[in-house]
C-alpha positions as CSV (number, residue, x, y, z in Angstrom):
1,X,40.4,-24.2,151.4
2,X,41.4,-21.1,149.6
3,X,38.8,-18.3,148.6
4,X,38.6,-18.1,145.0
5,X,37.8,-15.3,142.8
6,X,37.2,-15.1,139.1
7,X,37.7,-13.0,136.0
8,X,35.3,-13.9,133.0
9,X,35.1,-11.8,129.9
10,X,32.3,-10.3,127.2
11,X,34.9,-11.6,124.7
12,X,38.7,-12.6,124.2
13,X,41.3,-9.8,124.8
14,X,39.3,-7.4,127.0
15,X,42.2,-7.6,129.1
16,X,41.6,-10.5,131.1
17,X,44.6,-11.9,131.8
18,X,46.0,-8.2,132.5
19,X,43.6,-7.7,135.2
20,X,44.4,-11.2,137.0
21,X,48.0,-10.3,137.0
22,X,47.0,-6.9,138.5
23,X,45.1,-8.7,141.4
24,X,47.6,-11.5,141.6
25,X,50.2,-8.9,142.3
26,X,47.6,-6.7,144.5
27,X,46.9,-9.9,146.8
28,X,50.2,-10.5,147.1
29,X,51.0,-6.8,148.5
30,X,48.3,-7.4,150.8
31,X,49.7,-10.4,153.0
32,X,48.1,-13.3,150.7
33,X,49.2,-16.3,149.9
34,X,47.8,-16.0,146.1
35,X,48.4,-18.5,143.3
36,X,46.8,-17.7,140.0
37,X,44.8,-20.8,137.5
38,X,43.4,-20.7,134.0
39,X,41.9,-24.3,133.1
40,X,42.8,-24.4,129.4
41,X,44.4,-21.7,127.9
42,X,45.2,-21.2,123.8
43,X,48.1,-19.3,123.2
44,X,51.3,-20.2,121.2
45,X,53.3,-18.1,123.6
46,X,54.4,-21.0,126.2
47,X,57.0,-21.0,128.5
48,X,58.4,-24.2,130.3
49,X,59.0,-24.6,134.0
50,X,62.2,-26.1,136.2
51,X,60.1,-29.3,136.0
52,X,60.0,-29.6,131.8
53,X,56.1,-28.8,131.6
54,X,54.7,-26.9,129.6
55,X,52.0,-23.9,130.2
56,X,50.9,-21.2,128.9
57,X,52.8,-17.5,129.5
58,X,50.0,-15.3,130.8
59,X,50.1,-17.5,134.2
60,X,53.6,-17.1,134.2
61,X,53.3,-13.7,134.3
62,X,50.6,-14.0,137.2
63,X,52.4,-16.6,139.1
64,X,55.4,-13.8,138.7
65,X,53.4,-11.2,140.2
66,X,52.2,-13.2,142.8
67,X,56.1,-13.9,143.6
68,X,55.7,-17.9,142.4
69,X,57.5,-20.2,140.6
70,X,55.2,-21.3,137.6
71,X,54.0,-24.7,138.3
72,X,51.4,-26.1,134.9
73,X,48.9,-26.9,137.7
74,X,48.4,-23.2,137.2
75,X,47.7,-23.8,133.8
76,X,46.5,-27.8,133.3
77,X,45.6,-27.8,129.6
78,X,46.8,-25.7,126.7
79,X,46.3,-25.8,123.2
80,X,48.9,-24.9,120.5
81,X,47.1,-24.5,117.3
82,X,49.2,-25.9,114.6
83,X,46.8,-25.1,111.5
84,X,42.9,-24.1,110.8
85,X,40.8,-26.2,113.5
86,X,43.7,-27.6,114.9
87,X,45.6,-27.8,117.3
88,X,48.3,-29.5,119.8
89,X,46.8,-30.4,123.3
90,X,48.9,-30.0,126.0
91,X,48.0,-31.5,129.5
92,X,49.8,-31.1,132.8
93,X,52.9,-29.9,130.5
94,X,52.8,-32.4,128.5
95,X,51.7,-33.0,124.9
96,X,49.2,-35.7,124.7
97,X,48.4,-35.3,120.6
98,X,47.1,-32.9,117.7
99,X,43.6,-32.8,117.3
100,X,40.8,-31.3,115.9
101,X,38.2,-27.9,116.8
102,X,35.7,-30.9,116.5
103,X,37.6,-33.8,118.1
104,X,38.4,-31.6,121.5
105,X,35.0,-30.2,121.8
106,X,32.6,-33.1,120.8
107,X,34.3,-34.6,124.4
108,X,37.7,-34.9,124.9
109,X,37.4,-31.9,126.6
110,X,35.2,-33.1,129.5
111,X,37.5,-35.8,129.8
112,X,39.9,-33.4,130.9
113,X,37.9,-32.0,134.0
114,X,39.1,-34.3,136.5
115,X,42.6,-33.4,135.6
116,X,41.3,-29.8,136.1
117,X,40.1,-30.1,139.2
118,X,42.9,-31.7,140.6
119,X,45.0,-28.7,139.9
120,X,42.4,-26.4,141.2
121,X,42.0,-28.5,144.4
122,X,46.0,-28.5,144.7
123,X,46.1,-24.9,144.5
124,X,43.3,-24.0,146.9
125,X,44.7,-26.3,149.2
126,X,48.3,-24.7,149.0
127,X,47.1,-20.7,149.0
128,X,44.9,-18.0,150.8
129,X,43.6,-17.0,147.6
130,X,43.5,-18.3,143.7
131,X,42.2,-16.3,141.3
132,X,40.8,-17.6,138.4
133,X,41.0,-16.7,134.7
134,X,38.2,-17.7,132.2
135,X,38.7,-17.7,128.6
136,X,36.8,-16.0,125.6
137,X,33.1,-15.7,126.8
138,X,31.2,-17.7,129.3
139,X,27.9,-16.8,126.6
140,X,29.4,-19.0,123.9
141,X,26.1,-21.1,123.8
142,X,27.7,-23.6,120.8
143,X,30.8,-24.3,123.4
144,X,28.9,-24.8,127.0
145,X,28.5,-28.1,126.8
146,X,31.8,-29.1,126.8
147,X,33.0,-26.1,128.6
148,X,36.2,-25.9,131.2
149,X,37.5,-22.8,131.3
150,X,34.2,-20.6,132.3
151,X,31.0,-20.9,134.4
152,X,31.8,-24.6,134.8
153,X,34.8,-23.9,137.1
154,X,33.8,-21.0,138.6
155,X,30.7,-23.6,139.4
156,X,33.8,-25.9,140.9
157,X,35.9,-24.0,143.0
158,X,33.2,-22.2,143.7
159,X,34.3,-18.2,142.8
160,X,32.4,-15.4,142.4
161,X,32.5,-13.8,139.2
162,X,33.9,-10.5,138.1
163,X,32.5,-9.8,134.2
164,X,35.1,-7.6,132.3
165,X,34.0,-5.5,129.1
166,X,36.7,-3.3,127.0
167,X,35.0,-0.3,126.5
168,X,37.8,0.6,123.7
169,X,36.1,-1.6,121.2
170,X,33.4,0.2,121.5
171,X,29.8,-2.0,122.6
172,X,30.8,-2.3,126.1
173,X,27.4,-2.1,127.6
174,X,25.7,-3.9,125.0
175,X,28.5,-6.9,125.3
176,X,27.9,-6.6,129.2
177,X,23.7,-6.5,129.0
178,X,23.9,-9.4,125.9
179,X,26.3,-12.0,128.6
180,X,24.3,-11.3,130.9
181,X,21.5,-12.1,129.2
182,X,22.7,-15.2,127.6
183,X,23.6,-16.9,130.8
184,X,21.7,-19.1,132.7
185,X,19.9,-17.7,136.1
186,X,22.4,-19.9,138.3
187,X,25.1,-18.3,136.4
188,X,23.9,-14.9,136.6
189,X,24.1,-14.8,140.0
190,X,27.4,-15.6,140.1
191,X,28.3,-12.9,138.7
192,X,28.9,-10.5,141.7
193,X,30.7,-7.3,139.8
194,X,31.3,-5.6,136.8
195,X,34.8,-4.2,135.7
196,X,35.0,-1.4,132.2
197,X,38.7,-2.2,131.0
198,X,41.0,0.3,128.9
199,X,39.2,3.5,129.2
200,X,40.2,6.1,127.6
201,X,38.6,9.7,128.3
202,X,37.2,11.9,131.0
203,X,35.7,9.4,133.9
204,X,32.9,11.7,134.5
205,X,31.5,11.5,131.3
206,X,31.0,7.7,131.7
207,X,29.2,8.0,134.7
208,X,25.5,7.6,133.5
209,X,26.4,4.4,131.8
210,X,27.7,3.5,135.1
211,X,24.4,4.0,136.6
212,X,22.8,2.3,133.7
213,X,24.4,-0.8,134.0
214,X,23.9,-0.9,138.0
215,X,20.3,-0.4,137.3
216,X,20.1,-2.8,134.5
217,X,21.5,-5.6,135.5
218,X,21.7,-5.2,139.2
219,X,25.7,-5.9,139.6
220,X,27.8,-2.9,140.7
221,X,30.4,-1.2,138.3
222,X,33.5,-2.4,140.4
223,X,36.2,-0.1,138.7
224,X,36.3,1.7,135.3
225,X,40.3,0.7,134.5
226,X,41.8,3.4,132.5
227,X,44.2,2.4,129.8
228,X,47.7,1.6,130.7
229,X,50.5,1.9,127.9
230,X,54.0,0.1,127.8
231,X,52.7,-2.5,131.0
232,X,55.8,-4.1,130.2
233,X,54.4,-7.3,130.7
234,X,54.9,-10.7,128.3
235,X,51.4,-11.2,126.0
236,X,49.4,-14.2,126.3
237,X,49.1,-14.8,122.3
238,X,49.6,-13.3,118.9
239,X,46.3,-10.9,119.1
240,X,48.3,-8.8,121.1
241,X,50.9,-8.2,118.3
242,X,47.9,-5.9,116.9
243,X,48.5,-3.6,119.4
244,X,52.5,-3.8,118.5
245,X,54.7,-1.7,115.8
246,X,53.9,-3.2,112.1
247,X,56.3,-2.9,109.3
248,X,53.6,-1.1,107.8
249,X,55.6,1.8,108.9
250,X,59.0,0.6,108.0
251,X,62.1,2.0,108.9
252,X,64.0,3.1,112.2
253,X,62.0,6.6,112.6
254,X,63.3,8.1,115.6
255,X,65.2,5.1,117.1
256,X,68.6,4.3,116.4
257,X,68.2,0.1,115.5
258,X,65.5,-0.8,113.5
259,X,64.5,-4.6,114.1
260,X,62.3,-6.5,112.0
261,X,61.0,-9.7,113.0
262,X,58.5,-11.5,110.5
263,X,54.7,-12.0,112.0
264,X,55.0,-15.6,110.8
265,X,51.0,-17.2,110.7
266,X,51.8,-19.5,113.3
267,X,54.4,-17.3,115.4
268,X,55.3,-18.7,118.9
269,X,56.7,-17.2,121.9
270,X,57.5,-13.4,120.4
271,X,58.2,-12.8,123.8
272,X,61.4,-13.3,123.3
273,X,61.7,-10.4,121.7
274,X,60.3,-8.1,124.8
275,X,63.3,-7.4,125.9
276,X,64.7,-5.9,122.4
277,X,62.1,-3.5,122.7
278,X,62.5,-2.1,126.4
279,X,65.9,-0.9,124.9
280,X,66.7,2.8,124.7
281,X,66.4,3.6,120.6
282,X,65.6,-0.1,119.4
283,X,62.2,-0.5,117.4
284,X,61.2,-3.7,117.7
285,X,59.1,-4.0,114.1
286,X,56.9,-6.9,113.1
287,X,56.4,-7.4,109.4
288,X,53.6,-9.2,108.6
289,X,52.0,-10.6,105.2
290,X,51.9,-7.7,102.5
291,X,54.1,-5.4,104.9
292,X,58.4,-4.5,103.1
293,X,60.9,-6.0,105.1
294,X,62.6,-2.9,104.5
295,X,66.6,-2.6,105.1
296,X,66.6,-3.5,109.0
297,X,69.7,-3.5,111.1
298,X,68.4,-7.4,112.3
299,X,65.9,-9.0,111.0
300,X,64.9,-12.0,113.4
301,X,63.0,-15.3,112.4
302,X,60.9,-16.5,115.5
303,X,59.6,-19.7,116.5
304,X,57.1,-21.3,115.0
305,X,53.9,-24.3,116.0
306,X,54.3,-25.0,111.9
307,X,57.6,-24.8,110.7
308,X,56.8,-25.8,107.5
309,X,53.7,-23.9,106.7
310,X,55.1,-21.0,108.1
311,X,58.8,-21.7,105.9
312,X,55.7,-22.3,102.8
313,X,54.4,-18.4,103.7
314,X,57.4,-16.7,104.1
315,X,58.7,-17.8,100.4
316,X,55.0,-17.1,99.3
317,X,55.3,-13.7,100.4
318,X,58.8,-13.2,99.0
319,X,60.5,-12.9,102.3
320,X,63.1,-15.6,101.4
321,X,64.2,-13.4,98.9
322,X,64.3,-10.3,100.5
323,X,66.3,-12.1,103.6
324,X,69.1,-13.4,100.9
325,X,69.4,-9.9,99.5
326,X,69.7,-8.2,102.6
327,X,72.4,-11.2,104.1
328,X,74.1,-10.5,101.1
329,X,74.1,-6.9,101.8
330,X,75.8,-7.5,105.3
331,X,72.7,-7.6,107.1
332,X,72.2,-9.9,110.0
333,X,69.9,-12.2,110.6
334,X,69.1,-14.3,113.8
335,X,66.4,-17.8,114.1
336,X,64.9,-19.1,116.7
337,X,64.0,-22.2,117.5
338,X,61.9,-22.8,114.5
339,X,62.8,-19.6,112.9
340,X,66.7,-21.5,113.2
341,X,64.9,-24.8,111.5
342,X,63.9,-22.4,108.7
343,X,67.9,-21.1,108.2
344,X,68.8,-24.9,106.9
345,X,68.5,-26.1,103.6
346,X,65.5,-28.8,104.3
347,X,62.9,-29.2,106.8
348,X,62.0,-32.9,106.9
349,X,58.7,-34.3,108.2
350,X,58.7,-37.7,107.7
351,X,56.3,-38.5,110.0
352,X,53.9,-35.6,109.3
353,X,54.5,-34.5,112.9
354,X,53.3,-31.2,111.9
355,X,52.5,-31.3,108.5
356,X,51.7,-33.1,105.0
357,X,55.0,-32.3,103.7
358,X,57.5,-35.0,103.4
359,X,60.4,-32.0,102.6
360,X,60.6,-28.7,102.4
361,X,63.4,-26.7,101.3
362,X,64.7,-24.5,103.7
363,X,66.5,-20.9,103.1
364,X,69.7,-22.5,102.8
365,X,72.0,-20.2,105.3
366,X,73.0,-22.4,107.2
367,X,74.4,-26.1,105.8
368,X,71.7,-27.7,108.2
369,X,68.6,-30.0,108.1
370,X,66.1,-30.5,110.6
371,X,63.9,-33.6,110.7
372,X,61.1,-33.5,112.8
373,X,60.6,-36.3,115.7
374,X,57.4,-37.4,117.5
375,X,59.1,-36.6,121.1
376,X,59.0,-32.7,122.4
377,X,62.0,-31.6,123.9
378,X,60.8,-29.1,126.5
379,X,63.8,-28.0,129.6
380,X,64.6,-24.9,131.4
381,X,68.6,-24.7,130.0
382,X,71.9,-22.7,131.3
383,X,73.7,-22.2,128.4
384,X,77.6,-20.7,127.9
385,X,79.4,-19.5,125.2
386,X,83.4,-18.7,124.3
387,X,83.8,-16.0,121.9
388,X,80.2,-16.2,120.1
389,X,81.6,-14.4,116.9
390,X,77.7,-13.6,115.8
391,X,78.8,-10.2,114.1
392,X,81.8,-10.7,115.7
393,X,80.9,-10.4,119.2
394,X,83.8,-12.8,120.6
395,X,80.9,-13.0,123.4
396,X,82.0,-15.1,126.4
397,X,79.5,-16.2,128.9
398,X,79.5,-18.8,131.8
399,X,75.6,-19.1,132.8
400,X,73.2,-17.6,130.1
401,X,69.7,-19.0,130.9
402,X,66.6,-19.9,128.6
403,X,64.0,-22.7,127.8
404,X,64.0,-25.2,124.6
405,X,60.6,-26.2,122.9
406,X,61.1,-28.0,120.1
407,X,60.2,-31.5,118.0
408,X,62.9,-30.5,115.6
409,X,66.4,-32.1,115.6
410,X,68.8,-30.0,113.2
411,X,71.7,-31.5,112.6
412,X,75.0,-30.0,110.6
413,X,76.3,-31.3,106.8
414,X,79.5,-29.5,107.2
415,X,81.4,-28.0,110.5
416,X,79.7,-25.5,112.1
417,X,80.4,-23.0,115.0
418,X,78.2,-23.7,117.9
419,X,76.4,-20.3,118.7
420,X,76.1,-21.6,122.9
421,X,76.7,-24.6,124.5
422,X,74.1,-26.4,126.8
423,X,75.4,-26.7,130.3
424,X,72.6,-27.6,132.1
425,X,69.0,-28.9,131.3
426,X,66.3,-28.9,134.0
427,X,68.2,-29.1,136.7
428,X,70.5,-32.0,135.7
429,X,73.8,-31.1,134.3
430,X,74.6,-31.4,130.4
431,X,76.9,-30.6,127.6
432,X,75.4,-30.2,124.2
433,X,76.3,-27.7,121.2
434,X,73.5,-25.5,120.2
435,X,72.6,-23.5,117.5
436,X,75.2,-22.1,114.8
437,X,77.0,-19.3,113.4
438,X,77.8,-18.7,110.1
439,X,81.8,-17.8,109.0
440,X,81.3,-14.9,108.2
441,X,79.0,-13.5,111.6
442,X,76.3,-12.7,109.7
443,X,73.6,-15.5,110.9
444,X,73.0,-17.3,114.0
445,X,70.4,-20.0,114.9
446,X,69.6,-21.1,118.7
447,X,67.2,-23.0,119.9
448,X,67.1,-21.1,123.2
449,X,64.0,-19.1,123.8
450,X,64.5,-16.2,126.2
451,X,68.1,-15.6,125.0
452,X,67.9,-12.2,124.7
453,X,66.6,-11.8,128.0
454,X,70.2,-12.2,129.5
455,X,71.0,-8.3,129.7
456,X,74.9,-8.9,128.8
457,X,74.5,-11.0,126.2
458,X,71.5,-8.8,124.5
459,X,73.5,-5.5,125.3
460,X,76.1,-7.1,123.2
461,X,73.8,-7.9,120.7
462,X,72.5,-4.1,120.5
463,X,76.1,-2.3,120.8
464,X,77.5,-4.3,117.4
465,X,74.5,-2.9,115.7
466,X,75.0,0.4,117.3
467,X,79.1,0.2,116.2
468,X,77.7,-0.8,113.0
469,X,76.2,2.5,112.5
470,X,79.1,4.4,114.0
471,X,77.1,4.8,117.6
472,X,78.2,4.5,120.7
473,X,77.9,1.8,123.2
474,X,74.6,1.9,125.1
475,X,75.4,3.0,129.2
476,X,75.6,0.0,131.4
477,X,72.7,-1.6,133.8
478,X,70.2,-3.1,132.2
479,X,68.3,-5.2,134.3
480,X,65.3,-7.5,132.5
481,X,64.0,-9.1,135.9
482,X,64.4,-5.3,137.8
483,X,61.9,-3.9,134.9
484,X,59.7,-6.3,135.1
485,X,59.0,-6.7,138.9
486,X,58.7,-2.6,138.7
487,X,56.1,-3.1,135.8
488,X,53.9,-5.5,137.9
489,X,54.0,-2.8,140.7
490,X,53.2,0.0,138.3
491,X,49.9,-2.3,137.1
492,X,49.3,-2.8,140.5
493,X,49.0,0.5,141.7
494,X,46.8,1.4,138.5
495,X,44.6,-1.0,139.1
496,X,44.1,-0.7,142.9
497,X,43.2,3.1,142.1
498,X,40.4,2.7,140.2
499,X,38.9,-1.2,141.4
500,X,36.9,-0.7,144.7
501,X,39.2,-3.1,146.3
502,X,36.7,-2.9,149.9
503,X,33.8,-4.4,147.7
504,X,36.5,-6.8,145.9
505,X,37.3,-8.2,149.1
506,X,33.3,-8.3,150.4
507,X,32.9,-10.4,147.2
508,X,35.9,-12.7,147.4
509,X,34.7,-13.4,151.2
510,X,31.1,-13.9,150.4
511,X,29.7,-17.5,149.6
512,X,28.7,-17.8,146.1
C-alpha cells in the first residue's frame, strides 16, 4: 500500500492546496508514483474529466503536477454552494441533490465515508505515494463529528500530518499553538511537522518564533515557505479572487486591453479566464458589487451555481444597464456557460432546480431562453468552428477543446449563428451547435468552459481587441499547457528550497 502524507491547515486558504501541488510535483521529480486526494472539497471552480465526472479543480491541478489524468477518486465528494447554507453535493462526479449546511452535516456526511475510503484505498493501491489535502481546520470542534476531510482520514489512510499556518495574516503562532491545543491527544500526535506559508520578510528575523514553536509544541518547523507571486496555477475557489485585480481600480493602466469580468455572488470556474491574464498587456479585471464597470475593451459574463440569483444581482447592482450602454457603444461582450444563460431574454425554472423563481428576465442580447432541467450535462468536448464572426474574427478551427457543466438548455426564438460546433463529447463523437453570435459581432455565448485556453483561438480573441485600438498583432507562440507545466516546476523548486525535504521523507516513511 502506498505511504500517505497529509496537509491540514490552521484555517482555509493558508495555502493548502498550493503546497500539495508543490509536493505532488516534488514526488513526482523524485521517481514516485504520486497521486494526490482531498475527501470533500467546496469550491465552485470544477472541472470534468474524460469520464464526465465531476471534481473539484485544485486536484486537477495536483494530479497535473504529478503528471496524471484527473480521475474524481482524487476528489470523491464536492460541494457546489448554490445559496446561504446550501449547496449541491457532488459524489464520485456525479450530483446526487441540493442540500442543506444542516442536512449534510447532521449525517449524510458520514454516510459518505465508505465512498471515501474506497477512493483512498483505490489510490493507495495504484501509487508509491498519495498525499492528502484536508480542508478548513481539523480544530472545528462544532464539525468533528461528522468530519471527512481532516483527522478522520488522516486516521484512515493512516498519514502523518503536516500543520500549515499563513504567517501573512498575521496570528500564525497563535493559530498553530490554539489547533494544537484544540485537538485531541491521538490527533496531536499525528501531527509530525509544522510548515509557515507565504512569508514575506528577512528569514532570520523569524527565527526565535521558530524556536518558540519547536519548544512549545514539540513538532519541528519543517520549512518557512516564502511568498510566491504569479504561481500561475488555476485557484481552488472564489477567495482567491481577493488576491486578484478589482475594478476598484478601473481602467487598462499600463496594459493595452482592459477586461472586465463581473465577480458574480455565485461565480464558477473564473479559471477560464487564466489564460486572458498570462497575456502580454491584457488586465484581466474583476468588478465586483459597488465596483464601475468602467469602458472595458471585453467585458465577460462567467458561469454561474445560481443563474438566476446571480442575473437578480447583477440588475440590482445596475450592471444590466451599464452592459446595454456599453454594447450599444460597440463594446463586446462574451457569456459563459451561465453568464451565456444570462444574454437571453428569460431564464426559466420551472422546476426550482436552482431557485424560487418560476422566470426571470434575462438581458435580452441574445433572442434566447434557457429553461433549466433536473439532468447535469457534464463532458470533456472538442469543438470546431468556420468563420466565428465574434468581432468579426471569421475564426476557423478543426479541434478546439473544453468541458460543459450545465443544467441549462438555451434554446433560439429566431436564427442564430452558432459560435462553435460540438464535435465530440467524452470520447464519443457528436455534432451539436453551441453557443451564438450576434449579427452584428458584438456578443457571443458558449457553453464551453476552457475556451480561451486554446492559444489560437484566444490570440484571435486578443488581436481584434488590439486592431480595435489601432495595435498590432501580438508575436506568435503562446503555449497554455508549456506555461503551466513550467509554473509547477517553478513552485516546485520554491518549495523544495525552503521544506526540509530529508525530514519530509523521515515523516512520510515513519508509522503514524
Amino acid at each position: 500500500m502506498a505511504k500517505s502524507i497529509m496537509l491540514q491547515g490552521t484555517s482555509s486558504h493558508v495555502g493548502k492546496s498550493v503546497l500539495a501541488t508543490a509536493l505532488c510535483r516534488i514526488f513526482r521529480q523524485d521517481g514516485q508514483r504520486v497521486a494526490p486526494f482531498k475527501a470533500q472539497n467546496m469550491a465552485l471552480n470544477s472541472y470534468v474529466t474524460k469520464s464526465g465526472g465531476e471534481m473539484g479543480r485544485a486536484q486537477v491541478a495536483q494530479a497535473e503536477a504529478a503528471g496524471l489524468e484527473p480521475a474524481v477518486e482524487m476528489n470523491p465528494v464536492l460541494l457546489k454552494p448554490t445559496g446561504n447554507a446550501s449547496s449541491q453535493v457532488v459524489v464520485l462526479g456525479r450530483p446526487v441533490g441540493n442540500m442543506s449546511a444542516v442536512q449534510y452535516h447532521a449525517g449524510y456526511s458520514r454516510e459518505l465515508l465508505a465512498v471515501v475510503e474506497q477512493s483512498l484505498r483505490a489510490l493507495q493501491a495504484a501509487y508509491d505515494v498519495v498525499v492528502i489535502e484536508g480542508a478548513g481546520s481539523p480544530a472545528e470542534v462544532n464539525l468533528k463529528a461528522n468530519d471527512i476531510v481532516n483527522m478522520r482520514i488522516a486516521k484512515l489512510a493512516p498519514a502523518p500530518v503536516l500543520l500549515i499556518a499563513d504567517i501573512d495574516r498575521g496570528g500564525a503562532l497563535a493559530s498553530i499553538v490554539g489547533t494544537l491545543e484544540l485537538l485531541e491527544p491521538d490527533e496531536r500526535d499525528l501531527v509530525k511537522g509544522i510548515i509557515i506559508n507565504k512569508f514575506r520578510g528577512d528569514i532570520a528575523l523569524l527565527k526565535p518564533a521558530v524556536d518558540f514553536l519547536a519548544a512549545r509544541t514539540g513538532k519541528p518547523v519543517v520549512g518557512v515557505i516564502p511568498h510566491l507571486d504569479d504561481l500561475g496555477i488555476d485557484d481552488e475557489d472564489s477567495v482567491s479572487l481577493d488576491d486578484k485585480r478589482s475594478g476598484a481600480g478601473e481602467g487598462r493602466g499600463a496594459a493595452d486591453i482592459d477586461i472586465a469580468v463581473l465577480r458574480l455572488p455565485k461565480i464558477s470556474n473564473f479559471t477560464d479566464f487564466s489564460a486572458l491574464a498570462g497575456e502580454p498587456g491584457v488586465a484581466v479585471r474583476y468588478v465586483a458589487a459597488g465596483q464601475r464597470l468602467g469602458s472595458p475593451d471585453l467585458v465577460i459574463l462567467p458561469g454561474s451555481k445560481n443563474t438566476t440569483e446571480d442575473l437578480l444581482w447583477l440588475r440590482a447592482q445596475g450592471f444590466d444597464r451599464d452592459i446595454a450602454r456599453l454594447v450599444g457603444a460597440g463594446t463586446p461582450v462574451v457569456g459563459i456557460c451561465g453568464g451565456y444563460q444570462m444574454l437571453g431574454r428569460e431564464v426559466r425554472d420551472p422546476d426550482h432546480t436552482e431557485s424560487a423563481h418560476d422566470r426571470t428576465a434575462g438581458l435580452g442580447l441574445l433572442d434566447a431562453v434557457t429553461t433549466f432541467a433536473a439532468d447535469k450535462i457534464t463532458h470533456q468536448v472538442t469543438a470546431a468552428c468556420e468563420a466565428n464572426p465574434f468581432l468579426g474574427l471569421g475564426f476557423t478551427a478543426g479541434s478546439l477543446a473544453g468541458y460543459e457543466i450545465h443544467m441549462g438548455r438555451t434554446e433560439f426564438l429566431t436564427p442564430a449563428t452558432a459560435a462553435f460546433t460540438i464535435s465530440g463529447r467524452s470520447g464519443g463523437p457528436a455534432s451539436e451547435r453551441d453557443g451564438a453570435v450576434r449579427d452584428d459581432g458584438l456578443v457571443m455565448g458558449t457553453y464551453i468552459h476552457g475556451i480561451f485556453d486554446n492559444d489560437d483561438f484566444r490570440r484571435a480573441v486578443i488581436d481584434a481587441l488590439r486592431a480595435r485600438r489601432g495595435l498590432a498583432p501580438l508575436a506568435a507562440g503562446a503555449d497554455t499547457r508549456g506555461h503551466k507545466e513550467r509554473s509547477y516546476d517553478r513552485l516546485a523548486a520554491h518549495v523544495r528550497a525552503h521544506l526540509d525535504m530529508d525530514l519530509i521523507y523521515r515523516i512520510l516513511g515513519a508509522p503514524c
